[in-house]
C-alpha positions as CSV (number, residue, x, y, z in Angstrom):
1,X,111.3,108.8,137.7
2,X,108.7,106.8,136.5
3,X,105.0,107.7,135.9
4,X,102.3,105.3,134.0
5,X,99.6,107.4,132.1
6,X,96.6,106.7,129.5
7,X,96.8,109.2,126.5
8,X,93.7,109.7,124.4
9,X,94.4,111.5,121.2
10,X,92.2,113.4,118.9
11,X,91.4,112.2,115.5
12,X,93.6,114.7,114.0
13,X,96.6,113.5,116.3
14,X,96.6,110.3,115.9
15,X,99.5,110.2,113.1
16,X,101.8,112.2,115.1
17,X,104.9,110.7,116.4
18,X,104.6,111.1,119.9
19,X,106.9,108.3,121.7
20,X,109.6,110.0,119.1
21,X,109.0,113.2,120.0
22,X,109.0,112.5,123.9
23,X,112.3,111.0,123.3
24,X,114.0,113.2,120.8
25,X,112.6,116.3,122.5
26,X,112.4,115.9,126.5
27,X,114.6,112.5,126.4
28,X,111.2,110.8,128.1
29,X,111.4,107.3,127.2
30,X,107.8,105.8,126.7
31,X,107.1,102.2,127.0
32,X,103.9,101.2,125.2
33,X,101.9,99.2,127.5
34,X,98.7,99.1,125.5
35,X,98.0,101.0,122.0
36,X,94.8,100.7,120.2
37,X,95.3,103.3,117.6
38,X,93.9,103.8,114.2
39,X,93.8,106.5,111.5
40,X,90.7,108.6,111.8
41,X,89.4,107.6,115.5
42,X,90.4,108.3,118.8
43,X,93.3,106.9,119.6
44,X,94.1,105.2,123.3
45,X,97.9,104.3,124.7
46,X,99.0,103.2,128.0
47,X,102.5,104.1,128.3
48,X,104.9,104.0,131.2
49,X,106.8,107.4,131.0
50,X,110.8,107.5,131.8
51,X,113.1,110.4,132.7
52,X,113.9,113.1,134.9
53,X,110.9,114.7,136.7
54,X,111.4,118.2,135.0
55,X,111.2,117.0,131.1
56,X,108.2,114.3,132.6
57,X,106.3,117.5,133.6
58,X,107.1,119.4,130.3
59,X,106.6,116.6,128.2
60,X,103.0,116.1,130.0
61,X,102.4,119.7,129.3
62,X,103.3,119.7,125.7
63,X,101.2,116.5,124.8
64,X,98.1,118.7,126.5
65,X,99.4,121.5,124.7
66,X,98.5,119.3,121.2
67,X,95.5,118.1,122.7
68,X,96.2,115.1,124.0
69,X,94.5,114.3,126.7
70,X,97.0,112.6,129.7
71,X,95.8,111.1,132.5
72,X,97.1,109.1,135.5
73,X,96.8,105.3,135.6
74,X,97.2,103.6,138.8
75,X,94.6,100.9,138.9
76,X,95.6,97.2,139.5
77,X,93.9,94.4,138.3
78,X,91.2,92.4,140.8
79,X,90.1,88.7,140.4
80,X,86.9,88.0,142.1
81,X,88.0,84.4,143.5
82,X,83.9,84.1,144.3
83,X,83.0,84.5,140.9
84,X,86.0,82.9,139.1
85,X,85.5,79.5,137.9
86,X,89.1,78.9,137.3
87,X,88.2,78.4,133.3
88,X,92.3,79.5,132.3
89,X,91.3,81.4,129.4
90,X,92.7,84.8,130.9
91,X,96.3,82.4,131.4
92,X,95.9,82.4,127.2
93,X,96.4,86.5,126.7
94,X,98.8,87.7,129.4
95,X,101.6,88.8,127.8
96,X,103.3,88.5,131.7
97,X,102.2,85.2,132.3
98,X,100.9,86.9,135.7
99,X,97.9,84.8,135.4
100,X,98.3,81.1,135.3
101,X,97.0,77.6,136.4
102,X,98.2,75.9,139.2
103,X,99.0,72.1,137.7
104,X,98.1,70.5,140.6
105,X,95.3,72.1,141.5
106,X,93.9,74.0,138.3
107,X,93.0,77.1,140.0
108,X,93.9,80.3,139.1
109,X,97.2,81.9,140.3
110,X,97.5,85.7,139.9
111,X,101.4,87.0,140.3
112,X,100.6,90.8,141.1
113,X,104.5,91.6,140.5
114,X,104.2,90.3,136.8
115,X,101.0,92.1,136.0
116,X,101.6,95.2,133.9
117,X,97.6,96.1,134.1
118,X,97.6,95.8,129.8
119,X,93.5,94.6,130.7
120,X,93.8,92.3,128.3
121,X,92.7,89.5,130.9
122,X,89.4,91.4,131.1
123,X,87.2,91.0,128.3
124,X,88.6,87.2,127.8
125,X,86.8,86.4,131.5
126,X,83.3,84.9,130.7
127,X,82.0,85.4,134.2
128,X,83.7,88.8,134.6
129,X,85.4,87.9,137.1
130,X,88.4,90.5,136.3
131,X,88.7,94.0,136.7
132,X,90.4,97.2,137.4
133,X,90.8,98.8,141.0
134,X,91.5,102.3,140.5
C-alpha cells in the first residue's frame, strides 16, 4: 500500500533519521517528494510511504509518538487557464516535466499523470495562476 503524507518535525527532531528508521524498523520505504529541512527550524517532507498497511499504521504512530506531526496529502495541482498567460517559466522547475509548452502553439500543457504535486511550479507562476486543490 501506498499513502503520500506531509511530516512537520519539531526543531529538536529534525536530525533524526527518519526515512532510515521507517525502513530499518517497519520496512516502510519513503520516497522523498519534497524536503525543506534545516538544523534548528521546523522541518517540512513530503514523502510517499511504501509497505504493508500494518507497519504503515505503526510507523505513522511511532513518528507521532516523537512528535512528528503526519498528515495526509491528497491535493492535486490546478492551473487557472483564465489567468495563465502561458509565460513557461513553471515548464523550467518541474522535475516531471508535467508542465510544458506546446511548440506549435506555445500554450501551456499540464500532464496530470506526471505531476508528483512537489509545488514547486507554484511560487515560480507570476500571475498565480497555480495552485493546490485539496
Amino acid at each position: 500500500m501506498k499513502k503520500r503524507v506531509t511530516l512537520t518535525f519539531p526543531k529538536r527532531a529534525v536530525p533524526m533519521p527518519v526515512t532510515y528508521l521507517l525502513a530499518k524498523d517497519f520496512n516502510v520505504a519513503a520516497n522523498i517528494i519534497r524536503a525543506q529541512v534545516a538544523p534548528n527550524q521546523i522541518g517540512r517532507l513530503v514523502v510517499e510511504l511504501s509497505g504493508d498497511i500494518d507497519q504503515l499504521d505503526a510507523a505513522i504512530e511511532w513518528m507521532r509518538s516523537r512528535h512528528i506531526n503526519v498528515s495526509n496529502t491528497l491535493g492535486e495541482i490546478a492551473i487557472n487557464s483564465d489567468v495563465c498567460v502561458h509565460c513557461g517559466l513553471c515548464t523550467g522547475v518541474c522535475p516531471t516535466e508535467a508542465l510544458s509548452l506546446n511548440p506549435e502553439t506555445y500554450k501551456l500543457t499540464f500532464t496530470r499523470s506526471r505531476c508528483i504535486v512537489c509545488e514547486q511550479c507554484i511560487p515560480s507562476c507570476p500571475v498565480q495562476a497555480i495552485s493546490t486543490n485539496l
